[in-house]
VONU-686334 format. One record per atom (N, C-alpha, C): atom name; x, z, y. Coordinates in steps of 0.2 Angstrom, whole numbers. Layout:
N
R   at       X       Z       Y
R   CA       X       Z       Y
...
! end
This chain:
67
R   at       X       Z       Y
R    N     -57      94     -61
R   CA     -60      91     -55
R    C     -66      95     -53
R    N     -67      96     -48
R   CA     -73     101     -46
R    C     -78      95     -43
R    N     -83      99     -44
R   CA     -91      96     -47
R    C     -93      90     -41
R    N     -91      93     -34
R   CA     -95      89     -28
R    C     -88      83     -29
R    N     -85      84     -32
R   CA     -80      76     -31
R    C     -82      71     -34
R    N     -85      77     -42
R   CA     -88      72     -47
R    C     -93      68     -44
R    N     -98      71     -39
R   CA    -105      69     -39
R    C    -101      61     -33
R    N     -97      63     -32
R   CA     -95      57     -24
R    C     -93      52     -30
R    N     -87      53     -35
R   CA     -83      47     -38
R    C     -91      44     -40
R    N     -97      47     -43
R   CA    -101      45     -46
R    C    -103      40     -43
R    N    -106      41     -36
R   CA    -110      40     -30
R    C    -103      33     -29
R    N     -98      35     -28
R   CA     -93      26     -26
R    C     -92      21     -31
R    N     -94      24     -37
R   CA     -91      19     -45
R    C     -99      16     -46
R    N    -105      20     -43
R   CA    -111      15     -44
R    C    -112      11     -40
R    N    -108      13     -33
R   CA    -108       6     -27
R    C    -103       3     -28
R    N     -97       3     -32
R   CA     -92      -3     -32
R    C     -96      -6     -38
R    N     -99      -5     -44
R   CA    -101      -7     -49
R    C    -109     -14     -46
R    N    -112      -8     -41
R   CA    -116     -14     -36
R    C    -111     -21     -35
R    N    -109     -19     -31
R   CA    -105     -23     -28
R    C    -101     -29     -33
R    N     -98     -26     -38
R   CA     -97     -31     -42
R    C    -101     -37     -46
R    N    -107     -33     -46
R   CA    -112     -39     -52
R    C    -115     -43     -46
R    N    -114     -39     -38
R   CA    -118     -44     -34
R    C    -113     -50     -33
R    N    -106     -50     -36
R   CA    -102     -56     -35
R    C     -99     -58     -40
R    N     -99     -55     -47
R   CA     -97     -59     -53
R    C    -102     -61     -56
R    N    -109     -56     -54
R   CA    -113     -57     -60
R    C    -113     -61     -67
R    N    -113     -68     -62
R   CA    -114     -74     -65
R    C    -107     -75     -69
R    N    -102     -70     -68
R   CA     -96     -74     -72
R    C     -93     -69     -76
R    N     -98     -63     -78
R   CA     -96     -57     -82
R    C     -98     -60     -90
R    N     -92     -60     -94
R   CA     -92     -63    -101
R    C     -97     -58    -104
R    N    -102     -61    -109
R   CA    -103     -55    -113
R    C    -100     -50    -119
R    N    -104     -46    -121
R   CA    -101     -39    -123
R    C     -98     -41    -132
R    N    -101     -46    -134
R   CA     -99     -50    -137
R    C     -92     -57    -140
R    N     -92     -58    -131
R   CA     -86     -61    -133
R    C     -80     -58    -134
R    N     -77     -63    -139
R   CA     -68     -61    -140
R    C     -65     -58    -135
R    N     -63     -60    -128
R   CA     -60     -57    -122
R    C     -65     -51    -123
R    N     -70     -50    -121
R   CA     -74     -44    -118
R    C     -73     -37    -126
R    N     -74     -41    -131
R   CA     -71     -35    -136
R    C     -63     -33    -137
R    N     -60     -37    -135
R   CA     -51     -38    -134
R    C     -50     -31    -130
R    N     -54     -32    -122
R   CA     -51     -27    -118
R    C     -55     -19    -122
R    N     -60     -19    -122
R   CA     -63     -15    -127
R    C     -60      -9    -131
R    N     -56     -14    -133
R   CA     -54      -8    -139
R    C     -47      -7    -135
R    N     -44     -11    -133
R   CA     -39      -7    -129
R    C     -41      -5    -124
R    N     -46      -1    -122
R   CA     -46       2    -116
R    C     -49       9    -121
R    N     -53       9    -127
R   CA     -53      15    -130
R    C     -50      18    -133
R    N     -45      15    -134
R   CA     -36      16    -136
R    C     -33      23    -130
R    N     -34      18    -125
R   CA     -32      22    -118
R    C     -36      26    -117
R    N     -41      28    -117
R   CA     -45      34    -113
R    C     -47      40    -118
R    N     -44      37    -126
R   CA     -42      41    -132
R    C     -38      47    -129
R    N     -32      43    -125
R   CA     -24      47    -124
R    C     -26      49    -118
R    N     -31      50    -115
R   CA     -29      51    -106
R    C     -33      56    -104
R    N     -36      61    -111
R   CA     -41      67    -111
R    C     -47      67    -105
R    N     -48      60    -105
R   CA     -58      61    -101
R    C     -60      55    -105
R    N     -61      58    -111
R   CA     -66      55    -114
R    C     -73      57    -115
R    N     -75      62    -110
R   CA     -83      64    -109
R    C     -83      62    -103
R    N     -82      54    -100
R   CA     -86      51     -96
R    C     -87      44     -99
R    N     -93      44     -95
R   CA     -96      37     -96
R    C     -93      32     -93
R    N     -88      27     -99
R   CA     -86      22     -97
R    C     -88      13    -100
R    N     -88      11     -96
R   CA     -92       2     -97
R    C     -86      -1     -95
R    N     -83      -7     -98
R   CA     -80     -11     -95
R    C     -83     -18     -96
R    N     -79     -22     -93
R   CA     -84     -29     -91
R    C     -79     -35     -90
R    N     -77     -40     -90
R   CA     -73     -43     -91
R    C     -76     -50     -89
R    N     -73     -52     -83
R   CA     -77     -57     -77
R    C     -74     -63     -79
R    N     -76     -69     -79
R   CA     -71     -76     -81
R    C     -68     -80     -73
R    N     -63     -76     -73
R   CA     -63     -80     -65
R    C     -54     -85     -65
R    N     -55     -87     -61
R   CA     -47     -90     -61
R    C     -40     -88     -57
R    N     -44     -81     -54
R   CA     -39     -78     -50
R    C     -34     -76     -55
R    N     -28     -72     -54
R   CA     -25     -68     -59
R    C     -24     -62     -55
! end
């Protein structure tokens, strides 16, 4: 990936990340709950196999009723 693409994905993953806590905020489970460590470990399952595990990844697990 060359570097100025890096710096944009950076630049749009911290505005959608904005954007997200200013509408779930309030319904982001914590890092603690069962759901929230469930997806957790599968997703470091997945980014084990998917060769970018030198980036900074957070995942967050919203309680909402949509599917």
């Amino acid at each position: 990936m060359c570097p100025d693409c890096m710096v944009t994905d950076a630049a749009m993953s911290k505005q959608a990340y904005k954007e997200i806590i200013a509408q779930y905020g309030n319904r982001i489970l914590p890092q603690n709950h069962p759901y929230t460590i469930y997806v957790r470990r599968i997703a470091k399952r997945i980014i084990q196999v998917s060769g970018m595990q030198n980036l900074n990844w957070e995942f967050y697990v919203i309680d909402s009723p949509e599917k």
